[in-house]
C-alpha positions in Angstrom: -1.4 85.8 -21.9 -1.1 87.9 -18.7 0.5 86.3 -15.9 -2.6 86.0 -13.5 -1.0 85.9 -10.3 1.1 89.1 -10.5 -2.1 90.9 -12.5 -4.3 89.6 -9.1 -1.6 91.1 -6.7 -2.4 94.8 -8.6 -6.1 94.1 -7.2 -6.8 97.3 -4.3 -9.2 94.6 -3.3 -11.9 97.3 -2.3 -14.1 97.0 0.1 -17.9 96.9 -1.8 -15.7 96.2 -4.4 -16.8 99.0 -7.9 -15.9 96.5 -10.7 -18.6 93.7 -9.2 -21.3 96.0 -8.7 -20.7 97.1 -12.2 -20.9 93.9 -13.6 -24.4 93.6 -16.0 -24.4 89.9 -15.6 -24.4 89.9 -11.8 -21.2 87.6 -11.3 -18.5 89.3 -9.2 -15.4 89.9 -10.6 -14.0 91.6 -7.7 -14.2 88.3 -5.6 -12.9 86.4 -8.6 -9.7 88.4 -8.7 -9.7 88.1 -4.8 -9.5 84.5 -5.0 -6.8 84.1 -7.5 -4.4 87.0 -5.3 -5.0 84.4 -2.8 -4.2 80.9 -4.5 -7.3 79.8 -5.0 -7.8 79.5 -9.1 -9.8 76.6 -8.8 -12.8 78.4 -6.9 -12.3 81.3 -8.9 -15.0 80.4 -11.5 -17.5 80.8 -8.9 -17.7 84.3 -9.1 -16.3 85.2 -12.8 -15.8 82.7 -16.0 -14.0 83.3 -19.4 -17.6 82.3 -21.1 -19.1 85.4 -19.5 -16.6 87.5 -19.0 -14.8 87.4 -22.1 -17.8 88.5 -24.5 -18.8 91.9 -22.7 -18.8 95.7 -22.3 -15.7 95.2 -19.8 -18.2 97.4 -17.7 -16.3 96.2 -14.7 -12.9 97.2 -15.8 -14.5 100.9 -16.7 -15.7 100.6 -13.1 -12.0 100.0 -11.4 -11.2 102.7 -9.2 -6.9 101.6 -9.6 -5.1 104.6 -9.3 -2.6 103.4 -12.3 -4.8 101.5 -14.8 -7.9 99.3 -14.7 -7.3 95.6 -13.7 -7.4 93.6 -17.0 -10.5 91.5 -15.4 -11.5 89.7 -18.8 -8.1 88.3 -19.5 -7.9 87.5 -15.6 -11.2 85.3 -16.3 -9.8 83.9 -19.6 -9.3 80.7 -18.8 -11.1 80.1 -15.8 -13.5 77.0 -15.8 -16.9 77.7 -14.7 -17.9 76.1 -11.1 -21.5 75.6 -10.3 -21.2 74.9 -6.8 -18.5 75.5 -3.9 -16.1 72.4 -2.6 -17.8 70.9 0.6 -14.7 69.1 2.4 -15.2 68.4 6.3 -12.7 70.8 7.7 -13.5 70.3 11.0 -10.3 68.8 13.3 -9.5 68.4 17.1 -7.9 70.4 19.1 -6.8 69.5 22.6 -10.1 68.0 22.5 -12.3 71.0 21.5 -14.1 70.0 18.0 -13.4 72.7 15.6 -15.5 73.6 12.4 -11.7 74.2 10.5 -8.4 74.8 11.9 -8.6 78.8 11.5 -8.4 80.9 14.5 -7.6 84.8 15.0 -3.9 85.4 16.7 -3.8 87.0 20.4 -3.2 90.7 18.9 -5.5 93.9 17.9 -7.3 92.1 15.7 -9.4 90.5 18.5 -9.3 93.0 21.4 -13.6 93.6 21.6 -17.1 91.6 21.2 -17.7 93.6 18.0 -14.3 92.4 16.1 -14.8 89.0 17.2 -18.5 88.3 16.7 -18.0 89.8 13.0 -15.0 86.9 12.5 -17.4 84.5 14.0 -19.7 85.5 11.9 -17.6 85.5 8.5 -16.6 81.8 9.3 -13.2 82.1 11.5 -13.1 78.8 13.9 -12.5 80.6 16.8 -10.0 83.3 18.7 -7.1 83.8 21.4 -8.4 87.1 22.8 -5.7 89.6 22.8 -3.5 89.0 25.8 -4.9 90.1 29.2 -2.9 91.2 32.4 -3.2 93.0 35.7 -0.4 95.7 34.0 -1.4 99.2 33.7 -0.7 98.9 29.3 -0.1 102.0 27.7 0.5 101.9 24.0 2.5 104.3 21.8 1.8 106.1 18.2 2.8 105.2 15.9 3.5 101.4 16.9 3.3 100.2 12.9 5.8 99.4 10.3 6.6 97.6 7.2 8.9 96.0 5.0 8.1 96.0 1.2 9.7 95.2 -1.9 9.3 95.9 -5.5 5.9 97.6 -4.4 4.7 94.4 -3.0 3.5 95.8 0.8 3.7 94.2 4.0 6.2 91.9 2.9 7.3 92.2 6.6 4.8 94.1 9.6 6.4 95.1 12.6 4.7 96.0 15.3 5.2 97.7 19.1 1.5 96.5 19.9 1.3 95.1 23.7 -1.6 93.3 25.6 -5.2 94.2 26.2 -5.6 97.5 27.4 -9.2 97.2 28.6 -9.0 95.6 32.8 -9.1 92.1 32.9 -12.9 92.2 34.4 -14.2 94.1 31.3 -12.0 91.6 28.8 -13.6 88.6 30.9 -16.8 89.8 30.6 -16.4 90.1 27.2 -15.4 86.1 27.0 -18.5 85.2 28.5 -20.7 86.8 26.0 -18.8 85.3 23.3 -19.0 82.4 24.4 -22.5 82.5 25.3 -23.5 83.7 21.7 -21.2 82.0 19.7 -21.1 78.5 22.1 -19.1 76.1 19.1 -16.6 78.8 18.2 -13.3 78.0 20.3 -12.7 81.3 23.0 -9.0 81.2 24.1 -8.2 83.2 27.3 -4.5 84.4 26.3 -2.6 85.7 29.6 0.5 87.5 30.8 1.4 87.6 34.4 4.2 88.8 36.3 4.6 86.5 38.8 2.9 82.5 40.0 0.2 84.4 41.9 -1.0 86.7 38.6 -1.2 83.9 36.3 -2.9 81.5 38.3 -5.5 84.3 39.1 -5.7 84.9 35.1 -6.1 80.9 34.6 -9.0 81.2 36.9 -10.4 83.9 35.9 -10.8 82.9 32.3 -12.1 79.4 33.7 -15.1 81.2 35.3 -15.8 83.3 32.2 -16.4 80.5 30.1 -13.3 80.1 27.7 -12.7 76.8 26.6 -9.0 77.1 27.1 -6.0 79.0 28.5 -3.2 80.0 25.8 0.2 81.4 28.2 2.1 84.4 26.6 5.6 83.6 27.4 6.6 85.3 23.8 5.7 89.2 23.3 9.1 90.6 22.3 7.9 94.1 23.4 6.8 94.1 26.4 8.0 97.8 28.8 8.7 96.0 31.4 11.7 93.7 31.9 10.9 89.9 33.2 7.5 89.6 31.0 6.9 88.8 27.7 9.6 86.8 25.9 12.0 87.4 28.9 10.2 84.6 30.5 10.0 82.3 27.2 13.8 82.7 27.1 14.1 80.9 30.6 12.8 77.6 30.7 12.6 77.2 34.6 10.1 80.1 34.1 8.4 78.6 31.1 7.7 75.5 33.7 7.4 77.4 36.9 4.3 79.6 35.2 3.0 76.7 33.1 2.5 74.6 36.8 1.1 77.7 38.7 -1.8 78.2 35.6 -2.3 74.4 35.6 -3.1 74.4 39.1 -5.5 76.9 39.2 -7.6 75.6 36.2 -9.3 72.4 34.5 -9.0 74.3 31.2 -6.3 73.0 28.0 -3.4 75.2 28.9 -1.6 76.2 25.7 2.4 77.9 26.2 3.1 80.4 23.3 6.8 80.4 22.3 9.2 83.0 21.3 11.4 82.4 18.6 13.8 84.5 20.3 15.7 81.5 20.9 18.1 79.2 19.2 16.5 76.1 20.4 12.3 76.5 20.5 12.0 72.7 21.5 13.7 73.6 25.0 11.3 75.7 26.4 8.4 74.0 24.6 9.8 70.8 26.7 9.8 72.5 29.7 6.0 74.3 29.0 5.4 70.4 28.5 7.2 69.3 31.9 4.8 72.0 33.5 1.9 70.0 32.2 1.3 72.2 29.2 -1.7 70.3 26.9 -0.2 72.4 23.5 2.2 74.7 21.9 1.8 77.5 20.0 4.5 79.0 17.6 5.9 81.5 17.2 5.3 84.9 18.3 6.8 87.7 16.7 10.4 88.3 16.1 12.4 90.7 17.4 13.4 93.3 15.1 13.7 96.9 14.2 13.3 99.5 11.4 15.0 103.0 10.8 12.3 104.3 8.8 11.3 108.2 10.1 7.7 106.7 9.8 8.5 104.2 13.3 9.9 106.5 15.3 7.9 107.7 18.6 8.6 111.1 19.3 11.8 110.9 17.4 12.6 107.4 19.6 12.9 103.8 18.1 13.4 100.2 20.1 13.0 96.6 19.4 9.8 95.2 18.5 8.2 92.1 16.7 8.5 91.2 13.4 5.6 89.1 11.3 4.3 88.7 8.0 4.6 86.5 4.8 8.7 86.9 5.5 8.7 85.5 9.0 6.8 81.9 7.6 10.3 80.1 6.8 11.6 80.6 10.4 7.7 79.9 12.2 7.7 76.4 9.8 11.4 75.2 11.4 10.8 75.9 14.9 7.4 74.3 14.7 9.4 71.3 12.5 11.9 71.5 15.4 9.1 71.0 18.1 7.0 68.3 16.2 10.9 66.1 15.5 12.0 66.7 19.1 11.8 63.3 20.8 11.0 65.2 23.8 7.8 66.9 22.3 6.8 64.7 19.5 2.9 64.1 19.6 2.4 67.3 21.6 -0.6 69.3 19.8 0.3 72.4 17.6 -1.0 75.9 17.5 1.1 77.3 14.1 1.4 81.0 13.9 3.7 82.8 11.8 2.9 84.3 8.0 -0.2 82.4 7.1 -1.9 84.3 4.2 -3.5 81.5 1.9 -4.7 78.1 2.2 -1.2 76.6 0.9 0.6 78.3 3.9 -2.1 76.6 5.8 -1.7 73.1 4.2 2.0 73.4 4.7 1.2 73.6 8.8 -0.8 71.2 9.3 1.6 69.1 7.7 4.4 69.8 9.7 2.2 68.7 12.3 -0.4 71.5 13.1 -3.9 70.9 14.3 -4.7 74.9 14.6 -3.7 77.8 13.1 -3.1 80.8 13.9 -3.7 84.4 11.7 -3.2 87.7 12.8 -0.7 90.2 10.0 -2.6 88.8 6.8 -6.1 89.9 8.9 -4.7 93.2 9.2 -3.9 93.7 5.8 -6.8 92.4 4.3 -9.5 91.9 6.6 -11.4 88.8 7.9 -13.0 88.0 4.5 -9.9 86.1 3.9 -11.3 82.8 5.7 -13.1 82.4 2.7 -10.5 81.5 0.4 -8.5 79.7 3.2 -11.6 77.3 3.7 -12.5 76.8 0.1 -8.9 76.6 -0.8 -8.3 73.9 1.4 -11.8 72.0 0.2 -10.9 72.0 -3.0 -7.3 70.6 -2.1 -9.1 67.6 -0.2 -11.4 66.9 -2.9 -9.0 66.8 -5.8 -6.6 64.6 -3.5 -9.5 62.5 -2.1 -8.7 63.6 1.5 -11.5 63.2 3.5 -10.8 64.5 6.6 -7.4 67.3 7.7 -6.1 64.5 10.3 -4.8 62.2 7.2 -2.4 65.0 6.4 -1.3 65.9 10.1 2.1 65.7 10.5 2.4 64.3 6.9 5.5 66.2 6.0 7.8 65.5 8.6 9.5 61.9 7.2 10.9 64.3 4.6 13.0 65.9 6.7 16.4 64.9 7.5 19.7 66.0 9.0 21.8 67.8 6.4 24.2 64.5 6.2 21.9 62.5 5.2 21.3 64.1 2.0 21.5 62.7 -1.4 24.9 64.1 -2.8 25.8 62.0 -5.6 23.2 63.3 -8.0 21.7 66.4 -9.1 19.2 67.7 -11.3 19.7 70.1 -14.4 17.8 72.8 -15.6 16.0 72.8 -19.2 15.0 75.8 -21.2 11.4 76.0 -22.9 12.4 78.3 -25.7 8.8 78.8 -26.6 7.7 80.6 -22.9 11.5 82.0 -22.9 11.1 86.1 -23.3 15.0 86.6 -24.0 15.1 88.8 -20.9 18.4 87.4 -19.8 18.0 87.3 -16.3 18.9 84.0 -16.1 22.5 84.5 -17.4 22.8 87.9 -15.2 22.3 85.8 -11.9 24.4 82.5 -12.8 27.5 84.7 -13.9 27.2 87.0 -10.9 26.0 85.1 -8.3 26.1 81.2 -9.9 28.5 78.9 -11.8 28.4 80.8 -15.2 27.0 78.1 -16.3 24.9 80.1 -18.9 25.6 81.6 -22.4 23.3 84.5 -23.3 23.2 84.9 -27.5 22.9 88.4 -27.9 21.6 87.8 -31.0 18.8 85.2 -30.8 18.1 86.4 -27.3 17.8 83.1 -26.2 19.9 81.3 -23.2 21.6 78.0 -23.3 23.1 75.8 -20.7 27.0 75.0 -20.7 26.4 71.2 -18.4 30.2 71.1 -17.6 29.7 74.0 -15.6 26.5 73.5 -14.4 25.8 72.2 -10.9 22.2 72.3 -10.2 21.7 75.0 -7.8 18.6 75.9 -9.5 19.3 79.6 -9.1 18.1 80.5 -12.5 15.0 79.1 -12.4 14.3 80.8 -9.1 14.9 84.6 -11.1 13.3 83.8 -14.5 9.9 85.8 -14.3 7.9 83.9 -16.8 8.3 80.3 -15.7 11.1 79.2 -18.9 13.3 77.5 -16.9 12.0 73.7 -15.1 13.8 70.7 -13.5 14.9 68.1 -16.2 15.7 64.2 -14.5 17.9 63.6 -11.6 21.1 61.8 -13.0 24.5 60.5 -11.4 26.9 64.0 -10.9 29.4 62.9 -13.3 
């Protein structure tokens, strides 16, 4: 049996995808193997099902274009239960009191700088935008301003990126607001602005009023701004952060969200003082400052600092947004989560920190906006297996767990067991423990088979973490001895 989720990730996910329009029967593999790269197994069998896809031609593997060899698409349907009909959960949720049809909206960046872009999102189901970030400055953007971090051929592990703000004037951007929001009048239009002084942002604020946008998000966050005093210079100074906030609350009637940067060893202090300055919501984080010495991000031979996102930053985006939602300061405030959301599970684990929006930009760019399908559905089927009926049950749902280190259980732990039956006698386990562990594991050479030496083991739980078929699970929690 192939392992379904690493088989998936092999997937070029091709756009008018060869293997589905191959397929005799008219399902469509190629969405099938879209859906389990992207968590979503249970949906799967909408599109492919091991009935059908088991007893055929394998016209659709014939028809994959892979430059290594074909995607094994009947054994990625083996096993996959036939659905006749999609989940139909009510994702629709609040947000500083605009009524959203799901929590999914595009991130202030590239992927949302013209009507075209936008209205195709809108179209393809995305809840609404934060227009890339508009400013009086005269923006001038370098080639290349790309990058990425990868590992063991797994792409965009990490995206870096030297993008800016809007280059198009703020008049044309406006302009481009109101249509939006005059053909697309229940999709959620954020205004994100950058100004360089009290004057320039209140001007924004009002600006985006007039155009119609149903709320102002404040970019106190870009890490790589050309200019010193913009960007995440000013999310670094709280009186700044509050001075801004006031001026842009002034001018407008609009929800005024402040963006953070997570360029900062305490997020919940400027989101306190965003807050003081009358702020309705936060969003975090922005991108994190970074660099990489490939030849391939150099400008003319130059490199800088830049901002960092992707599947790798999600970690640090899900503390600073646990630091802002436990902060007694900012408790309660509403929550824009950005940072590494590629499937419906990074989604779920947002809202439960306390986020009422999310925010996607890096997982856009490297798949496209067809990927709010399988965050929705994903989600919908979640809720209807748990007998959620509506996202605000499981708001915020995950914070009790979270404690100060101290207050951790130390007087127990919890064993690993070894199911010798899944167990491939790779040995990895043993490599990891003895190097980087408590050898607490014996590898027979003979039998090729692990076993566990409990005097020495503590629990760490490494092995499990490095065994690549699954062998090694938790056994019961019991008194350390």
């Amino acid at each position: 049996m192939i392992n379904k989720h690493i088989e998936s990730a092999r997937c070029l996910l091709c756009a008018d995808a060869p293997c589905s329009k191959a397929c005799p029967k008219g399902l469509e593999p190629g969405r099938g193997i879209r859906a389990l790269r992207f968590d979503n197994e249970n949906c799967a069998g909408l599109y492919f099902n091991q009935e059908s896809c088991t007893d055929c031609d394998a016209a659709c593997e014939k028809a994959c274009i892979h430059y290594d060899f074909p995607l094994r698409v009947r054994e990625l349907a083996s096993g996959v239960a036939k659905l006749e009909s999609k989940p139909t959960a009510d994702l629709s949720i609040d947000f500083c009191g605009f009524h959203c049809e799901n929590p999914f909206v595009l991130a202030s960046s590239v992927i949302c700088n013209c009507y075209e872009m936008i209205a195709k999102a809108f179209d393809q189901g995305w809840a609404g935008v934060s227009y890339k970030t508009i400013s009086f400055l005269d923006i001038k953007e370098v080639s290349p301003r790309f990058d990425q971090v990868d590992k063991e051929g797994t792409p965009f592990l990490g995206f870096r990126n030297m993008e800016q703000l809007s280059e198009h004037s703020p008049e044309s951007d406006f302009a481009t607001i109101s249509r939006l929001k005059k053909d697309y009048p229940t999709k959620l239009i954020i205004a994100s602005i950058m100004g360089k002084d009290e004057e320039e942002w209140a001007k924004l604020a009002k600006m985006a009023e007039d155009a119609g946008a149903d709320m102002v998000e404040c970019n106190f966050s870009c890490p790589q701004m050309k200019s010193s005093g913009l960007g995440s210079d000013i999310g670094q100074n709280n009186e700044l952060v509050r001075l801004y906030t006031m001026a842009v609350k002034r001018a407008t009637k609009l929800p005024v969200i402040a963006k953070m940067t997570p360029n900062i060893s305490h997020i919940e202090e400027p989101a306190f003082a965003a807050k003081m300055g009358g702020a309705d919501a936060i969003a975090a984080i922005n991108t994190i400052k970074s660099i990489t010495l490939k030849h391939r991000s150099s400008v003319s031979g130059q490199k800088t600092i830049s901002g960092y996102s992707g599947k790798a930053v999600k970690p640090i985006a899900q503390r600073m947004v646990l630091d802002i939602a436990k902060a007694p300061e900012t408790a309660g405030i509403p929550i824009s989560g950005i940072g590494g959301v590629e499937t419906w599970k990074d989604a779920i684990e947002f809202i439960r920190l306390g986020c009422t929006n999310i925010q996607v930009c890096t997982a856009v760019m490297q798949y496209g906006y067809r990927i709010i399908d399988d965050l929705t559905a994903g989600i919908q089927d979640y809720m209807q297996r748990h007998g959620i009926s509506s996202l605000d049950e499981i708001v915020g749902s995950s914070l009790p767990e979270f404690v100060t280190a101290g207050k951790l259980d130390r007087d127990t732990y919890v064993l690993p067991k070894f199911n010798r039956e899944v167990c491939i006698g790779c040995g990895r386990c043993e490599i990891s423990c003895y190097d980087g562990g408590h050898q607490a594991i014996q590898f027979d050479s003979e039998t090729r088979r692990p076993s566990l030496l409990g005097k020495k083991c503590v629990g760490c739980h490494l092995c499990m973490l490095v065994c690549p078929v699954g062998a090694i699970t938790p056994a019961n929690r019991i008194p350390k001895r």
